[in-house]
C-alpha positions as CSV (number, residue, x, y, z in Angstrom):
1,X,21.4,83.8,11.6
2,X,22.1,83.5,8.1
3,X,22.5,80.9,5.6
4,X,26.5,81.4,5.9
5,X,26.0,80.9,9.7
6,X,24.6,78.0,9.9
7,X,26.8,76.0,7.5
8,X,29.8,77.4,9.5
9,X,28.0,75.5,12.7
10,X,26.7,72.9,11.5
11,X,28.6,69.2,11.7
12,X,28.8,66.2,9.9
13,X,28.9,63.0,11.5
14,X,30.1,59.9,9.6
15,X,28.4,56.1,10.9
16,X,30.9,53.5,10.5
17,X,27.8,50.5,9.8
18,X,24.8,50.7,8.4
19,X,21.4,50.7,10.3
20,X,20.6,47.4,11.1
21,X,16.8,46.6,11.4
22,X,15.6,44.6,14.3
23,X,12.4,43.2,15.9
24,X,12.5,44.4,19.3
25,X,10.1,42.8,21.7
26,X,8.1,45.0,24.6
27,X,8.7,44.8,28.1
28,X,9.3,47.0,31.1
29,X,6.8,48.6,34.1
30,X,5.2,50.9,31.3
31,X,4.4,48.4,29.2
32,X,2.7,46.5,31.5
33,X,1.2,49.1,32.7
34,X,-0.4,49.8,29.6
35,X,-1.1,46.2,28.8
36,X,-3.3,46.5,32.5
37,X,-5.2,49.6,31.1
38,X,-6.0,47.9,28.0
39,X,-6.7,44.4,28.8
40,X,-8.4,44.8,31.8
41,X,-9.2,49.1,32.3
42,X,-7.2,49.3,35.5
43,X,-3.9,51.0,36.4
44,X,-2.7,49.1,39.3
45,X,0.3,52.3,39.8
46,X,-3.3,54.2,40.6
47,X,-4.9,51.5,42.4
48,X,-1.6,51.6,44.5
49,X,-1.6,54.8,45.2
50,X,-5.2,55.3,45.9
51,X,-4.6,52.3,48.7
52,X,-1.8,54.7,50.4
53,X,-3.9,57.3,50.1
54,X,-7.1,55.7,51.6
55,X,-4.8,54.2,54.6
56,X,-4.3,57.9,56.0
57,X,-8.4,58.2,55.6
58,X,-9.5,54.7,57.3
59,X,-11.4,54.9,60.2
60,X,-11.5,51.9,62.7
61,X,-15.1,51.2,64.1
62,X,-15.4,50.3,67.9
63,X,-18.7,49.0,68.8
64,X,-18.1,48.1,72.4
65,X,-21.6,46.4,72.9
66,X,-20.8,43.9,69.8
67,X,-17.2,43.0,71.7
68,X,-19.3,42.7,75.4
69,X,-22.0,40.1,73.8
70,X,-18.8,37.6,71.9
71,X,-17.9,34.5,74.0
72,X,-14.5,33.7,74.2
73,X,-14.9,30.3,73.9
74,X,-16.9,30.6,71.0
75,X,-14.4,33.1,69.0
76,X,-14.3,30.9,65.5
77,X,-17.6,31.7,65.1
78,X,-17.3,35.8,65.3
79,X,-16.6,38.3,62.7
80,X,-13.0,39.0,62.9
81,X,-12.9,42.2,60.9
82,X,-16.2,43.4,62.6
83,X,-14.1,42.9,66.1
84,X,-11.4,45.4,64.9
85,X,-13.5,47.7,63.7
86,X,-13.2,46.7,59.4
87,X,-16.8,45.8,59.4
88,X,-16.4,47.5,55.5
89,X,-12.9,47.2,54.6
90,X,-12.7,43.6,55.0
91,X,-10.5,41.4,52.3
92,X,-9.3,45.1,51.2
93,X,-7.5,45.5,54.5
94,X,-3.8,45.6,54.1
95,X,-1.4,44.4,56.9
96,X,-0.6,47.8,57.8
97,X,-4.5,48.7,58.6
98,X,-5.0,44.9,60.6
99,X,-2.0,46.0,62.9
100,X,-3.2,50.3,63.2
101,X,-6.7,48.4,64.2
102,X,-5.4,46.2,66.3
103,X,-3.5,49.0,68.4
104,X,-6.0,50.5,68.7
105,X,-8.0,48.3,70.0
106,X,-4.9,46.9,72.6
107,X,-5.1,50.8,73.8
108,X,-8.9,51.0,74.3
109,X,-9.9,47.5,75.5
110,X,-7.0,46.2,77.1
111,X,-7.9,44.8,80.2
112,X,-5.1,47.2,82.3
113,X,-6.9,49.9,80.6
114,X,-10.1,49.0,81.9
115,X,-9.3,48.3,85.5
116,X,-7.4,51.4,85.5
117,X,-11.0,53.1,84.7
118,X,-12.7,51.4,87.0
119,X,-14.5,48.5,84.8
120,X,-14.8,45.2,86.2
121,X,-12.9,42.8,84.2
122,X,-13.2,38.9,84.3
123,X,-9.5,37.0,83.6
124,X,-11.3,33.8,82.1
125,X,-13.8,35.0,80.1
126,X,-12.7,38.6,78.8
127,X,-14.1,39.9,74.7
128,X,-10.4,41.1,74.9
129,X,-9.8,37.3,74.0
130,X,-11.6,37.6,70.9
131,X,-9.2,40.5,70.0
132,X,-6.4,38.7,70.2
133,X,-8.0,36.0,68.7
134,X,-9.1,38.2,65.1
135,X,-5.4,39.6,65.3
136,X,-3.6,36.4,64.9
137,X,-6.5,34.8,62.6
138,X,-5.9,38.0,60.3
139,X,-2.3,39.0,60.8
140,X,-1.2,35.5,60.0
141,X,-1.2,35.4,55.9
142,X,-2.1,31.7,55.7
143,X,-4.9,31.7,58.4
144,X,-6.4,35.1,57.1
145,X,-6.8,33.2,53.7
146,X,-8.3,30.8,55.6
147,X,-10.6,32.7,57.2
148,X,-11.5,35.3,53.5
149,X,-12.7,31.7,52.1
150,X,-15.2,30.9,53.9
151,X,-16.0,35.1,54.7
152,X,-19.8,35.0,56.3
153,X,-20.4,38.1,54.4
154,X,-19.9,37.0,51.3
155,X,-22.8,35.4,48.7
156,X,-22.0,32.0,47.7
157,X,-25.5,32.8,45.4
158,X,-25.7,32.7,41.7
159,X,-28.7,34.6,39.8
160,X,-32.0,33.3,39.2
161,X,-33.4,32.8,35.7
162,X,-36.0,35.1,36.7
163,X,-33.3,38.0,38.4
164,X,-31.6,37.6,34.9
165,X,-35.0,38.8,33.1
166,X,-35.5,41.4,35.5
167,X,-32.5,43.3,35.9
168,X,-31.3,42.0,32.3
169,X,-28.0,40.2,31.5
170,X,-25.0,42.9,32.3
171,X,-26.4,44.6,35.0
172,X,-27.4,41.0,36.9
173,X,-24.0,38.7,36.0
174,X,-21.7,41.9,36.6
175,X,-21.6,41.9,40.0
176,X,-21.4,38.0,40.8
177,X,-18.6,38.0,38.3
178,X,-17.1,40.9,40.2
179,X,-17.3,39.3,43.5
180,X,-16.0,35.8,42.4
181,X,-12.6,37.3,40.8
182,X,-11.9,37.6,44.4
183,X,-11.1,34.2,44.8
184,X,-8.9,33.5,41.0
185,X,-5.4,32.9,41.7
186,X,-4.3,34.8,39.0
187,X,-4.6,38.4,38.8
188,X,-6.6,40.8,36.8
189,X,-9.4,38.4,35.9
190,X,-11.4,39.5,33.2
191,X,-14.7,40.9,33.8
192,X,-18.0,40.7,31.9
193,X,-18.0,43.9,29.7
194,X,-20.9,45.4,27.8
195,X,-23.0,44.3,24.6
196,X,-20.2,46.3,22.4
197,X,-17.4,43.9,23.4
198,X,-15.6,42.4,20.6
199,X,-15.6,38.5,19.8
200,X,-12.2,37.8,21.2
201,X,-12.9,39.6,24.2
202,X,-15.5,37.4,25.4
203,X,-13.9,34.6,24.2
204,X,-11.1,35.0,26.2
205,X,-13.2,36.3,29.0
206,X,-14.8,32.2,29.2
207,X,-11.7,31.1,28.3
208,X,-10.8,32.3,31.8
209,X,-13.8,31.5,33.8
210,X,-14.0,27.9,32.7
211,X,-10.4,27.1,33.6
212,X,-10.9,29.4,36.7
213,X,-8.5,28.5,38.8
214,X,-9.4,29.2,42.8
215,X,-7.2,29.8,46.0
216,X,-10.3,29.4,48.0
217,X,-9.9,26.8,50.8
218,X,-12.2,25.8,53.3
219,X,-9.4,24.9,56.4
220,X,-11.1,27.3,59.0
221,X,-14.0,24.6,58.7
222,X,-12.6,21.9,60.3
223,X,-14.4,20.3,63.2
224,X,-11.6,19.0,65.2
225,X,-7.7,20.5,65.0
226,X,-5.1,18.3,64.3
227,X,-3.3,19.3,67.5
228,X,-5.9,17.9,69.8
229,X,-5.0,14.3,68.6
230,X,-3.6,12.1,71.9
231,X,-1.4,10.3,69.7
232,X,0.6,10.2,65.9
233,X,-2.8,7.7,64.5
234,X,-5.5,10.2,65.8
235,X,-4.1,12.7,64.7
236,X,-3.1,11.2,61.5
237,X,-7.0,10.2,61.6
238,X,-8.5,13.9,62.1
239,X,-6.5,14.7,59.1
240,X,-7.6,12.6,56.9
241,X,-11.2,13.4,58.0
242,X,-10.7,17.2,57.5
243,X,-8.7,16.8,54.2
244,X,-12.1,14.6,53.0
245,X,-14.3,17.5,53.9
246,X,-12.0,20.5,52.4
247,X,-11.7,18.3,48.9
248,X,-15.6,17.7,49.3
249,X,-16.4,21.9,50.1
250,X,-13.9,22.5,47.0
251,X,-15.6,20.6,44.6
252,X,-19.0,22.3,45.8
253,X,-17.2,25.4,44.8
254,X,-16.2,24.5,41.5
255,X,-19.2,23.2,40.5
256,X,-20.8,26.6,41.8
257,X,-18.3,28.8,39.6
258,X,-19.0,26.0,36.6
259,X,-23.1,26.9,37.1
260,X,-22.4,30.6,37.3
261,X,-20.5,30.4,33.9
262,X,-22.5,28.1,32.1
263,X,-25.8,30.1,33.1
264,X,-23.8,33.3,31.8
265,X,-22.8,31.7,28.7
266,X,-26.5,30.3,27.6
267,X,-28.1,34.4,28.6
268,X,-25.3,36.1,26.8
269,X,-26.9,37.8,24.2
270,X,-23.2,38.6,22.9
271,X,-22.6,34.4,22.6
272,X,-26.2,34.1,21.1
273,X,-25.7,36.3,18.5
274,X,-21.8,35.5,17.6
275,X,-23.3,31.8,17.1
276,X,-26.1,33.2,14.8
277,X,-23.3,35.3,13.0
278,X,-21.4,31.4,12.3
279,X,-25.1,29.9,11.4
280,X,-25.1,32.8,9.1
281,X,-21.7,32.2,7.6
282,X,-22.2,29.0,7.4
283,X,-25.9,29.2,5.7
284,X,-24.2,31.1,3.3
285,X,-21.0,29.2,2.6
286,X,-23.5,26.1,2.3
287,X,-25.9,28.7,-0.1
288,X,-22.8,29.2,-2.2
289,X,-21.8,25.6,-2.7
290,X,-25.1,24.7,-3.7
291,X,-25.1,27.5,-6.0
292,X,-21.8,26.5,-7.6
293,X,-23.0,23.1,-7.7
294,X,-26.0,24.3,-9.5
295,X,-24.1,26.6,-11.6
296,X,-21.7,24.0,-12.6
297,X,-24.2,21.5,-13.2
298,X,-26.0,24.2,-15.7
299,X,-22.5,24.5,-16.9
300,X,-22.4,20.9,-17.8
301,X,-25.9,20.2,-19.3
302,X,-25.0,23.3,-20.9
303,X,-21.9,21.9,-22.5
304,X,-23.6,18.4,-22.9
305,X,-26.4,19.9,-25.1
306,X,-24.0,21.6,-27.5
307,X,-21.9,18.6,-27.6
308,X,-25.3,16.8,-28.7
309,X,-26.3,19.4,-31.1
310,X,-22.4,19.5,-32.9
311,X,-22.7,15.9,-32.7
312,X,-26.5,15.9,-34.8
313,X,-24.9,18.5,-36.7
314,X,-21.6,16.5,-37.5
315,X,-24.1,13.4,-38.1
316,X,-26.2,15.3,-40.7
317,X,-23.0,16.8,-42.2
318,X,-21.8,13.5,-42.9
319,X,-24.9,12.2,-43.8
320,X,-24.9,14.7,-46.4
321,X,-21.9,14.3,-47.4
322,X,-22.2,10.2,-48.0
323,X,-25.7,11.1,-49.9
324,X,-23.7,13.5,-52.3
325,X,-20.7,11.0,-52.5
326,X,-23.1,8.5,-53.1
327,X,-25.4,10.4,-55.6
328,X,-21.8,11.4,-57.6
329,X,-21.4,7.5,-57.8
330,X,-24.0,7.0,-58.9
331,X,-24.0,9.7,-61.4
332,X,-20.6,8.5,-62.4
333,X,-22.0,4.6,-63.1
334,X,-24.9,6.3,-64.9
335,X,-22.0,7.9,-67.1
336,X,-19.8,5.0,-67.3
337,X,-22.9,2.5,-68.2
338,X,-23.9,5.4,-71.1
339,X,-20.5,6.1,-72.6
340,X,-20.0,2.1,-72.6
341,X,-23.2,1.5,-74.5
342,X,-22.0,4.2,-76.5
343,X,-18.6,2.8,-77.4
344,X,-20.6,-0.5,-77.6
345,X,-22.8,0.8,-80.5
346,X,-19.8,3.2,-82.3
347,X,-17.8,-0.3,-82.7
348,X,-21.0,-2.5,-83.7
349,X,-21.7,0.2,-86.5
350,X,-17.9,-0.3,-87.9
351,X,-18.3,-3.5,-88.0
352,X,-15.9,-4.1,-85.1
353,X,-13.3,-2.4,-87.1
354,X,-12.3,-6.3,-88.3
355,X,-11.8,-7.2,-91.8
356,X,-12.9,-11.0,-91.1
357,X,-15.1,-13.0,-88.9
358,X,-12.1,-14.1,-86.5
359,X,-11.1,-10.4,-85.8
360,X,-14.7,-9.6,-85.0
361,X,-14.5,-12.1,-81.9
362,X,-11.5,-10.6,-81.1
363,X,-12.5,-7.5,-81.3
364,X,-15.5,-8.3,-79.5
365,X,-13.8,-9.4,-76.6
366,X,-11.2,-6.0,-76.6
367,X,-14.1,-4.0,-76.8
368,X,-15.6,-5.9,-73.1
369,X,-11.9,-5.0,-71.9
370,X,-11.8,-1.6,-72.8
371,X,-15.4,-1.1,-71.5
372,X,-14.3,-2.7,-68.1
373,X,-10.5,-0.9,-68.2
374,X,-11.4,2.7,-69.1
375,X,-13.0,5.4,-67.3
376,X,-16.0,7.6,-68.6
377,X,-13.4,10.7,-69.8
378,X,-11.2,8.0,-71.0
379,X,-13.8,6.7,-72.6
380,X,-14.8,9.6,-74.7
381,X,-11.6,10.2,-75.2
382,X,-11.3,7.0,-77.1
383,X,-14.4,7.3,-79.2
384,X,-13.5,10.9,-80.3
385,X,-9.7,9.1,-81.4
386,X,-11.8,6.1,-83.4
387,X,-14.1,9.0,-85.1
388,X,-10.7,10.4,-85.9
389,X,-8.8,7.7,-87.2
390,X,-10.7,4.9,-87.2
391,X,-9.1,1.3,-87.1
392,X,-5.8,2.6,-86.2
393,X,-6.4,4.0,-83.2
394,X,-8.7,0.9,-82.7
395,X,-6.3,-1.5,-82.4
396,X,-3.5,0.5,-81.1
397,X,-5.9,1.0,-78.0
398,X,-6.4,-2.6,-78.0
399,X,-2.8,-3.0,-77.8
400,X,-2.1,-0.7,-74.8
401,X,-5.2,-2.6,-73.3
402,X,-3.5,-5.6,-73.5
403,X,-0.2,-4.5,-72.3
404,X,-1.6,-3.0,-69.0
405,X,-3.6,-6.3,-68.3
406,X,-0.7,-8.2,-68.9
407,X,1.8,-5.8,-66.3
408,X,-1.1,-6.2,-63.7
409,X,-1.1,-9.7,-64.1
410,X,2.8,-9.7,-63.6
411,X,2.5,-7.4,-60.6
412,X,-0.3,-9.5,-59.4
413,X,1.8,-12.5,-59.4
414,X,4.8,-11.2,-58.1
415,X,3.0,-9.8,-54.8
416,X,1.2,-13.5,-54.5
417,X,5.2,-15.2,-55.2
418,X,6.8,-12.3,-52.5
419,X,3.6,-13.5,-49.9
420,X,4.1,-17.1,-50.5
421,X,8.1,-16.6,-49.8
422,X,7.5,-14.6,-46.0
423,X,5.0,-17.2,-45.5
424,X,7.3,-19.9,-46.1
425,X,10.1,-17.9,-44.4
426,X,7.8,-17.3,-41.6
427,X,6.8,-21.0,-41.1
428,X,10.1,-22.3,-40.5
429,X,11.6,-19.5,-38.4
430,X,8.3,-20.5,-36.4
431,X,9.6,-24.6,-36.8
432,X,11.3,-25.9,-33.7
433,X,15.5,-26.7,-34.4
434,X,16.4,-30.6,-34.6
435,X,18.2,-31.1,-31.3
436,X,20.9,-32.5,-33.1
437,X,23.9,-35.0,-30.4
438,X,26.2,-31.9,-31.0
439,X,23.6,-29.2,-29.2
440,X,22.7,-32.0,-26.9
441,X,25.8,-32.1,-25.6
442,X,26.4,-28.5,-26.0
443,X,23.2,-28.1,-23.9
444,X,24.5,-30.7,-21.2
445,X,28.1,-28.6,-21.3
446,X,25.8,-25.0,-20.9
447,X,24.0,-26.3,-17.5
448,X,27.1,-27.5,-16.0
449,X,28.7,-24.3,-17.0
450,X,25.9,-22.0,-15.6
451,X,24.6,-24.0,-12.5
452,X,21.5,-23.3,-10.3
453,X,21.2,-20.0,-8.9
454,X,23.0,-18.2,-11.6
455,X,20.7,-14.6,-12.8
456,X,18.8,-15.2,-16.0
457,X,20.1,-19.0,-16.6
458,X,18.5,-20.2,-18.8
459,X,18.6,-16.8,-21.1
460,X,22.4,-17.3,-20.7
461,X,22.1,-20.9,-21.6
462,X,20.3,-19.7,-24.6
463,X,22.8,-17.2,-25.8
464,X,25.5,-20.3,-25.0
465,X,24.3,-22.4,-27.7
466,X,23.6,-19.8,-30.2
467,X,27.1,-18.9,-29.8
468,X,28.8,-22.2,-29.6
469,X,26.3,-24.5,-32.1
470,X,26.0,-25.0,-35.6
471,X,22.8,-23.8,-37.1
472,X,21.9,-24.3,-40.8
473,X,19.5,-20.9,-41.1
474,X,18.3,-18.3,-39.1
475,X,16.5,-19.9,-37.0
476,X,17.9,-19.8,-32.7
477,X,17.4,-20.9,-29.3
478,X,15.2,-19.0,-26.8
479,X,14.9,-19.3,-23.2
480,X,12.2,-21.7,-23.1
481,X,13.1,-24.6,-25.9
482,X,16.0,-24.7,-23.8
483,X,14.4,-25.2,-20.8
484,X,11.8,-27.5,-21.9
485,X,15.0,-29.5,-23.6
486,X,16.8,-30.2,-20.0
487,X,13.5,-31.0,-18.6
488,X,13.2,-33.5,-21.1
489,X,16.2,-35.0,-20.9
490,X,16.2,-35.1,-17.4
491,X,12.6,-37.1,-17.0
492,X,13.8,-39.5,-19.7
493,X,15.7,-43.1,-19.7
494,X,19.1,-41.6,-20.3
495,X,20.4,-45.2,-21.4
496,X,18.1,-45.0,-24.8
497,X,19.4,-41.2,-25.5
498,X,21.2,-40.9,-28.7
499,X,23.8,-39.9,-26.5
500,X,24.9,-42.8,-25.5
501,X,25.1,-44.3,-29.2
502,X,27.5,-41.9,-30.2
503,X,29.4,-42.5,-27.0
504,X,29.6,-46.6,-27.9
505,X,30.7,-45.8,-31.0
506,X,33.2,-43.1,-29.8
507,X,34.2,-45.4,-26.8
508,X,34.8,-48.4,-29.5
509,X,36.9,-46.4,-32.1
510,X,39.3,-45.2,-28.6
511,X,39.2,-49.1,-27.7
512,X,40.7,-50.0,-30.8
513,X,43.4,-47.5,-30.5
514,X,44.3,-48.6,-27.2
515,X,44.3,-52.1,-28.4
516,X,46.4,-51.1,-30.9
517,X,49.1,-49.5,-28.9
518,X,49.2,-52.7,-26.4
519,X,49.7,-55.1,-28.4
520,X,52.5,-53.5,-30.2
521,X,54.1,-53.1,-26.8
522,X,54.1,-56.7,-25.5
523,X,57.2,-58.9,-25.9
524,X,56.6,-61.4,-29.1
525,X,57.0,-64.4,-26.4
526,X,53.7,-62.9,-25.0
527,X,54.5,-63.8,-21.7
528,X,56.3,-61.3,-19.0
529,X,58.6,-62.9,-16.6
530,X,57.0,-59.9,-14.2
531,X,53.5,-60.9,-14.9
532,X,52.9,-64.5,-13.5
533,X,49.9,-65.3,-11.2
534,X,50.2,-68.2,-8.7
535,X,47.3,-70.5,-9.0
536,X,47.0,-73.9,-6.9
537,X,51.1,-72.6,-6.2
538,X,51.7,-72.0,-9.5
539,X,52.8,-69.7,-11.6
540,X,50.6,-69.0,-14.2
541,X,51.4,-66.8,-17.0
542,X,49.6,-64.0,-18.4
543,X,48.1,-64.3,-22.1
544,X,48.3,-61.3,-24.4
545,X,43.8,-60.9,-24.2
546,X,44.6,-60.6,-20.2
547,X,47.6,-58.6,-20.2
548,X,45.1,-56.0,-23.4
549,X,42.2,-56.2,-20.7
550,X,44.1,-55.2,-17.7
551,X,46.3,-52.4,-19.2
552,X,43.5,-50.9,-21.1
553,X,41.1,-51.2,-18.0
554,X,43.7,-49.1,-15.7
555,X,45.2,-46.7,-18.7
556,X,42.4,-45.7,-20.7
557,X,41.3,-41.9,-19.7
558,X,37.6,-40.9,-19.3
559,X,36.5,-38.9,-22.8
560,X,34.6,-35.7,-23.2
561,X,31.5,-37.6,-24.2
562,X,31.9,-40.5,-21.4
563,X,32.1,-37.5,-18.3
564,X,29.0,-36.0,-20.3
565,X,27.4,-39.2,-20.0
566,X,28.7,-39.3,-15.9
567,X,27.1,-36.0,-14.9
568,X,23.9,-36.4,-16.8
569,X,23.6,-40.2,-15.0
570,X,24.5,-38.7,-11.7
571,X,21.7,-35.7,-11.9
572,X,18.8,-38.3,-13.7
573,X,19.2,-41.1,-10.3
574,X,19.8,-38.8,-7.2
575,X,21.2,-40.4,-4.1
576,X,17.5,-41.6,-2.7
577,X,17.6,-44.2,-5.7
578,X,18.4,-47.9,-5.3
579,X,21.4,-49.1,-7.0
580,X,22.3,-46.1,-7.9
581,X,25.7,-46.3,-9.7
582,X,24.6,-49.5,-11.2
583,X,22.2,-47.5,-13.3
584,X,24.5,-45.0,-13.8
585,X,27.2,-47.9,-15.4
586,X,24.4,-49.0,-17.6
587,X,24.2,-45.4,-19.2
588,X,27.8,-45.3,-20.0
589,X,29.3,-48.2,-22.4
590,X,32.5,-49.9,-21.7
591,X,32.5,-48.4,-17.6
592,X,31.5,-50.4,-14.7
593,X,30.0,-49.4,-11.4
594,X,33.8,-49.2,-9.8
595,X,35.4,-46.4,-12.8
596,X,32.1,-44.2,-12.1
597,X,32.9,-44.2,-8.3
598,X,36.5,-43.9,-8.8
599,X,35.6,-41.1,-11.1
600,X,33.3,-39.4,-9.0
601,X,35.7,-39.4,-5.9
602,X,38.3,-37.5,-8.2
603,X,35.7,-35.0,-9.3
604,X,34.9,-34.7,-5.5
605,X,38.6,-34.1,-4.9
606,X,39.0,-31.8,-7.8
607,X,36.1,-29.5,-6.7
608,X,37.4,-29.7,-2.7
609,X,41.6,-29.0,-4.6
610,X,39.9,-25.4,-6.6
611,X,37.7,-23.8,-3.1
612,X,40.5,-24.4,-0.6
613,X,42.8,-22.5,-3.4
614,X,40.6,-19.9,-4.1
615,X,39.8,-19.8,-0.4
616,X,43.9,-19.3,0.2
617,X,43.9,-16.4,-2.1
């Protein structure tokens, strides 16, 4: 077919989504299957039809002398698969062969059989019993496992230490492995492999045998059946009796399978040598930590003798450095004291460059200054200008001279003036402010204002009074001058405060005024015809001082300082202090102990009057 052909036949086929890519997990009769063949090397699809095909193959054994010598009294104690003829077959005897040898048996030994042949046959104590017997002992699931568990044939036996040396590990654990897998209730236990078995083989292999998990039960041992009981208790009783020696027999067990595997598991030569392989690793893991401790440790002493070594080096570079510094010093006051002595000696041969004696101390003392003022270049500088031009240059250097000294003088005590000044300024910020009566009372104001409780009082208190006072610089209130202020005033005798001066005086000057205003508003008689006290039945008139007292008394309204003065009094005595609100009438001038507790009961009545309204909104 050609090329033309085939793209005439061929067909194009459009997928609406795109391939998705999914994990898809394995199951199914093949897969299983293969798991069997690769877990544990058997193909149980084989094994099952091997099974069918041995059934056609069997052949039952009939050994007529063994069934003649069995009592049937006695039939517990015979071989059940030896009486139908499985001597071999045994626990590998499926229900169909138990029932083909038990037919045949029925046809061959039955006891209508025999007579018919002549044979003299006993009705109470016939072998045929002990047929019958093995058929319902084995045909019966739960009493055939009864039975297999305690199987006479089978070798309850685990190997010597001395078998194992003989025969060697594989070859001698094999077949008592092989054996015991009989009795696992799960299927395909693993067996013992060979030397070439990998780790997790083996592991899992003990895994399994030391959580081995047996069907075996001992039942068919029991010394007296529960049926036999006359009544409920003794049968109850035989129960409990049998249940105590199954448990007891199943433990034995257990502990015998426990032996067997931990006798395996000390002669494995697979187990020794995995646990020399984790020695090994971990030898070397140790090895290698110690050798990167070592390493590192070389590392650091490394590092640490270089660090020394820069630091000598740095050391001697420094100490060469301060010797040279020092030599050029040195060097340079050599040069300094040379070029002085030679300025020195240029001026003494010039006579000073003075015309009289005066200007010769004068000079004199210039030439000192210069020496101390001028450098060594400066100072050849200046001998080469007086070679030059003599006087002039003399005593215009002199001038300059004087001119510097003089500016750092200036300087000099213009720095020392500026210091004195920030000291000064310093010292009085640091002073304490005069708690003057108006930041008394401005403090006494602030704490009523910002009670107990309130966040950062007495910072707020603070900023109050810096706010609200009178301050002459820049001097202002912290936290804890306040503080230390109410503590003080509250620990004090409130009645000496300055305080209560300035409230006499302030009390006085309202007294007057309120005098004042009476008096100008009696009647000239002086006497009210309203105002007349009865005494002895009398009327008795009121004088003006009476009628001044009385109205002034009941009229005159509490002042800013006076309800100061109140709520100071009423926090100095608390309630626990005798004769209270006499002491608190004593701190306040021209008030008696009845205006405070009027007072008081209005402030009470005030306060109650603000929460129930700002409880109705």
């Amino acid at each position: 077919m050609t090329d033309g052909a085939q793209n005439c036949y061929s067909r194009v086929v459009a997928i609406q989504w795109p391939f998705l890519k999914r994990k898809v997990e394995c199951a199914g009769v093949a897969f299983l299957r293969y798991y069997n063949i690769k877990c544990h090397g058997e193909d149980t699809q084989l094994l099952t039809s091997t099974s069918k095909d041995n059934t056609e193959e069997v052949i039952f054994e009939d050994d007529v002398e063994y069934l003649r010598s069995l009592d049937p009294k006695e039939w517990k104690k015979q071989d059940h698969y030896a009486v139908l003829g499985m001597k071999d077959l045994r626990y590998k005897a499926t229900e169909d062969d138990i029932k083909r040898a038990y037919r045949q048996k029925v046809l061959k030994h039955h006891p209508d059989k025999r007579k018919a042949q002549g044979e003299e046959v006993r009705s109470d104590d016939d072998y045929f019993t002990c047929i019958t017997k093995a058929y319902e002992t084995l045909g019966t699931p739960n009493k055939r496992k009864s039975y297999d568990s305690i199987d006479p044939t089978f070798d309850d036996s685990i190997p010597t230490t001395a078998e194992v040396k003989k025969e060697g590990f594989f070859k001698a654990f094999a077949k008592y492995f092989e054996t015991n897998a009989r009795w696992s209730e799960k299927r395909n236990a693993p067996l013992l492999g060979d030397d070439n078995s990998s780790r997790e083989y083996v592991e899992r292999f003990y895994a399994f045998w030391y959580e081995f998990d047996s069907w075996r039960e001992f039942s068919y041992l029991d010394e007296e059946e529960k049926e036999r009981g006359a009544d409920r208790e003794e049968r109850r009783w035989i129960e409990k009796q049998n249940k105590a020696a199954r448990a007891k027999l199943k433990k034995e067990e257990m502990a015998r399978i426990r032996s067997l595997v931990d006798l395996a598991y000390a002669n494995d030569p697979r187990i020794q040598r995995f646990k020399q392989e984790d020695k090994d690793k971990k030898l070397a893991a140790k090895r290698a930590r110690q050798d990167a401790v070592q390493a590192k440790k070389a590392e650091e002493e490394r590092l640490m003798k270089e660090a020394l070594l820069a630091k000598q080096k740095a050391e001697e570079a420094e100490k060469a450095r301060l010797d040279a510094a020092r030599a050029e010093r040195e060097q340079l006051k050599k040069n300094l004291r040379k070029e002085r002595k030679s300025l020195r000696d240029m001026c003494k041969a010039n006579n000073y460059y003075a015309r009289n004696d005066d200007e010769t101390v004068a000079h004199l003392a210039a030439v000192e200054k210069i020496c101390e003022l001028m450098k060594a270049a400066e100072l050849q500088d200046f001998m080469k200008e007086l070679e030059a031009n003599g006087r002039d240059a003399f005593l215009r250097t002199v001038k300059e001279t004087e001119e510097k000294l003089e500016a750092e003088r200036r300087a000099l005590f213009e720095t020392k003036k500026s210091e004195d000044q920030k000291a000064k300024k310093t010292a009085v910020l640091k002073a304490s402010i005069e708690w003057i009566p108006e930041l008394t009372q401005l403090l006494i104001k602030a704490v009523n204002l910002f009670p107990a409780g309130t966040n950062q009082r007495w910072e707020v208190v603070a900023n109050f009074l810096n706010q609200h006072g009178t301050f002459a610089d820049e001097r202002r209130f912290n936290a804890k001058e306040v503080l230390n202020k109410a503590k003080d005033l509250q620990s004090s005798d409130f009645s000496k405060s300055s305080l209560k001066k300035a409230a006499n005086e302030e009390a006085f000057d309202q007294f007057e005024k309120d005098k004042k205003k009476v008096v100008n508003s009696i009647d000239d008689s002086g006497i009210s015809k309203y105002d007349a006290k009865l005494v002895n039945g009398v009327a008795k008139p009121k004088v003006n001082g009476d009628v001044v007292k009385e109205t002034a008394r009941e009229e005159r309204p509490w002042t800013k300082t006076e309800q100061e003065l109140l709520e100071q009094a009423i926090k100095t005595f608390p309630v626990s202090t005798p004769e209270r609100w006499d002491k608190i009438a004593e701190c306040i001038p021209n008030r008696t102990k009845k205006d405070c507790m009027k007072r008081y009961k209005e402030l009470v009545e005030l306060v109650k009057a603000k929460k129930q309204a700002a409880s109705m909104a």
